[in-house]
Each structure stands twice: as C-alpha cells, then as structure tokens.
N, C-alpha and C positions, 0 to 999 in steps of 0.2 A: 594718089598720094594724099596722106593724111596733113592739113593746114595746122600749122604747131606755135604757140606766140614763144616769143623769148623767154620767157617762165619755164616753159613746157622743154623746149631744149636746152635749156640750163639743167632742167632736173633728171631728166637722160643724160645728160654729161657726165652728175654724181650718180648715176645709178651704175653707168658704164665705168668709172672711177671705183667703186662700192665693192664692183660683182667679180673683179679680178680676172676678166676677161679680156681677152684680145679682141679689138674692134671689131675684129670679121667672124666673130663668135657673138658677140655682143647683138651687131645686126641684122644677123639671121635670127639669132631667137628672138629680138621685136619687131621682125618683118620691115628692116631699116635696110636704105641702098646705103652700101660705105662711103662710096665716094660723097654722096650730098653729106651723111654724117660729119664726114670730115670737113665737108668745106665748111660747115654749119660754126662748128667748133673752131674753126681756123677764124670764121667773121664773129662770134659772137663772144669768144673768151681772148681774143686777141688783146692784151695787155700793154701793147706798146711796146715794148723792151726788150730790149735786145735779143737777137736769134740765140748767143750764146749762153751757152750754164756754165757760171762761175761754180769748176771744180779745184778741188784743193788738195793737196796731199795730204796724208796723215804723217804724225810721225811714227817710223819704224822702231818696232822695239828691239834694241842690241840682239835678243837672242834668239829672234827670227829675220827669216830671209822672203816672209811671204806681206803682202799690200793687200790693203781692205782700201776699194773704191765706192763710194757713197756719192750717189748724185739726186739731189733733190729739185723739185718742181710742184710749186704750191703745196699740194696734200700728198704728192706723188713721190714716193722715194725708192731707189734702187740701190744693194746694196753688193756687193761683189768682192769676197773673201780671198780671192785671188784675181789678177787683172784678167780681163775677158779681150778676145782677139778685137783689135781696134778697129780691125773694117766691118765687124759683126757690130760691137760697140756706135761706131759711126752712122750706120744703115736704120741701129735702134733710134736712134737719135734724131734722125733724119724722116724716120716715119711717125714719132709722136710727137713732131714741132708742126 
C-alpha cells in the first residue's frame, strides 16, 4: 500500500468527485481498496455537521403534477425530475455519507 499525506487524499477526493464515477470504478482504475477509500474520506472531509441533508420542497407549478428533487452536498448535486423510489433514494444516501 502506497503512503498518501492528507494533500494527496484530498486531491483523490476532487478527482473522484471530477471523474463522475462511482467509488468502485473510481478505485479500480487507481489501484485503490474501497473500503480504506472510504474510511479515508469519512476521517479526512468529515465536517462536523450534521448526518442530515436539509432538503426542500420546490414549489409545484399549477399545471403540472410532476416534483423536481435536488439534493446538494458541498460541490456535489443530484437532481431528480421526478421523485426516485425512497429506499433506493435512502441506500444512495447512506452509501455517500
């Protein structure tokens, strides 16, 4: 295992952030174990604050019957033109915290 200072897994972070990849794509093509990825990012961007993401409703326009859900996280934003299954939603949620 390659010895990395906090610089160096910060700027993997933004690269993995960047490349629009899923972690486990992500750490295969730089020869990274996931799990230490993750805990890496879980001890080094840990921010303090709270587990939840304050989301918010939009307002509905009269002449539609369909919800745009938008959830953001620092430079990270998801955007969802129709609401997505909540346990699928949940699981997402629960594997990028």
């Amino acid at each position: 295992m390659i010895r990395r200072s906090k610089e160096q897994w910060l700027s993997l972070f933004q690269q993995h952030a960047d490349s629009g990849l899923t972690a486990a794509a992500f750490c295969k093509q730089h020869d990274l174990d996931q799990a230490y990825f993750s805990l890496r990012r879980t001890q080094l961007c840990n921010t303090n604050e709270a587990a939840f993401i304050p989301v918010a409703r939009m307002k509905q326009h009269a002449t539609t019957t369909s919800y745009r859900l938008e959830c953001r996280l620092e430079s990270c934003s998801l955007q969802f033109e129709s609401l997505p299954d909540v346990i699928w939603l949940s699981q997402l949620i629960k594997a990028l915290s």
